[in-house]
N, C-alpha and C positions, 0 to 999 in steps of 0.2 A: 525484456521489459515486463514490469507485474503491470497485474490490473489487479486494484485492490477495494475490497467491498468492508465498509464501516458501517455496521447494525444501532443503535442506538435510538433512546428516548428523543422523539421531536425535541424537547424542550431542552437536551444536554447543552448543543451548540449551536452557536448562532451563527450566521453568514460567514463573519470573520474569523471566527474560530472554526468552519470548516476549514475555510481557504488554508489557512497555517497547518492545519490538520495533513489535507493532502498533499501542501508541499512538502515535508518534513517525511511524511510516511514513505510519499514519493521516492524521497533521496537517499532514505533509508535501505527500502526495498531493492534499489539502484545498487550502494554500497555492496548489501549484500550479494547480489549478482556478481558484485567484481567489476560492475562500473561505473564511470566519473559522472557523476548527475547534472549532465549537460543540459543548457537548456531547450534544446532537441531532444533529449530523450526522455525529459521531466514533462515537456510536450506529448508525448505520447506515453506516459505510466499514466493510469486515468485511475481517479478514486471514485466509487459509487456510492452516491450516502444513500440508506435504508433508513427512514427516520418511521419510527410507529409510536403510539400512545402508553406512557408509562405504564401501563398495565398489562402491555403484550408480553412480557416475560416476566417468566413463573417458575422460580425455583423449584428443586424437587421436593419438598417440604411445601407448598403450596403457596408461601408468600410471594409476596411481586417483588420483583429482582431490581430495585429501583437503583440506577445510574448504570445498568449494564450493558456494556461494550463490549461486541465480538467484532473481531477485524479480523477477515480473510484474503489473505495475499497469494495470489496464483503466479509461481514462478516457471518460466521454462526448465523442463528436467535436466540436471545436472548442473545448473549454475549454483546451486545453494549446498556448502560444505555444511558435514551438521555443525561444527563451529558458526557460520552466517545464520543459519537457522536459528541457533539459539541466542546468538548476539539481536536477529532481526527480532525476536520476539522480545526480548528484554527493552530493545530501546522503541521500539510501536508500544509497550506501554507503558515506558516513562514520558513518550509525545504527549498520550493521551491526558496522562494523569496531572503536565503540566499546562498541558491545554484546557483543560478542566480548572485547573489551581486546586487542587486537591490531591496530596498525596495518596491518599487511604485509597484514589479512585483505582491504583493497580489492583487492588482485591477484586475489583467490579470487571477489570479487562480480559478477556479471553482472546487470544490470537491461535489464528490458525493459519497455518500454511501449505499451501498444496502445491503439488509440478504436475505439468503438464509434456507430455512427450511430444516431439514436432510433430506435424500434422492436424496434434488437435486443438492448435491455435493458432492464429493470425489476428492482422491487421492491414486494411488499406491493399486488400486482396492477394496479399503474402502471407503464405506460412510462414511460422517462427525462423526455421533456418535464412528462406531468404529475406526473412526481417529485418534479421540481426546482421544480415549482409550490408542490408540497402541502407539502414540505422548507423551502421560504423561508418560507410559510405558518406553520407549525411554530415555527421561527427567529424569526419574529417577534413572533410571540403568546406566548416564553417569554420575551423580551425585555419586554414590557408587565406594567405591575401587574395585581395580582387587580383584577375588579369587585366592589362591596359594599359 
């Protein structure tokens, strides 16, 4: 499951266009992993918005970088083929650019994505491996009828 950090101007997106933001990235990130963006596991991909003052990034030419988005996605190591890798990046910034309503805004998008080897991540006081144990576990058992 990613945890994924979106940097951006306070004033790019508003309430409702986070929300849209993180599901989408969410399900994306999911996709790339190799899997079904349940909504148990869209439940625990968590997006962190970073909002700062349009003037906190500064090109290396020294203007202000105005409308710029870095989105960093933290996958467990070895779920992402470089094929997901570079699909996850192209479609994280066609979300953004259409969340925005602004084509031109992929010029402004940067992604980045990191893996993380088990141990040095968790959740809900599991390491990844038994995460992804208890997470399929989960998945499956909402998939099945009630007993009774």
């Amino acid at each position: 499951m990613p945890s994924i950090d979106v940097h951006a101007d306070a004033n790019l997106f508003n309430q409702q266009d986070e929300g849209i933001l993180a599901a989408d990235l969410a399900a994306a990130a999911l996709r790339a992993e190799g899997l079904e963006p349940s909504p148990f596991l869209l439940s625990k991909s968590w997006v962190f918005f970073h909002r700062h003052p349009a003037s906190a990034v500064v090109a290396g030419d020294g203007s202000i970088a105005t409308g710029a988005v870095r989105i960093s996605v933290l996958a467990p190591y070895g779920r992402l083929t470089p094929e997901a890798r570079a699909g996850l990046i192209e479609e994280a910034t066609q979300i953004v650019a259409r969340v925005v309503g602004d084509p031109a805004q992929v010029e402004r998008t940067f992604v980045l994505i990191g893996e993380t080897a088990d141990g040095g991540w968790g959740l809900a006081g599991r390491t990844g491996a038994q995460l992804v144990e208890w997470a399929m576990g989960q998945v499956a058992a909402a998939g099945r009828p009630e007993a009774g």
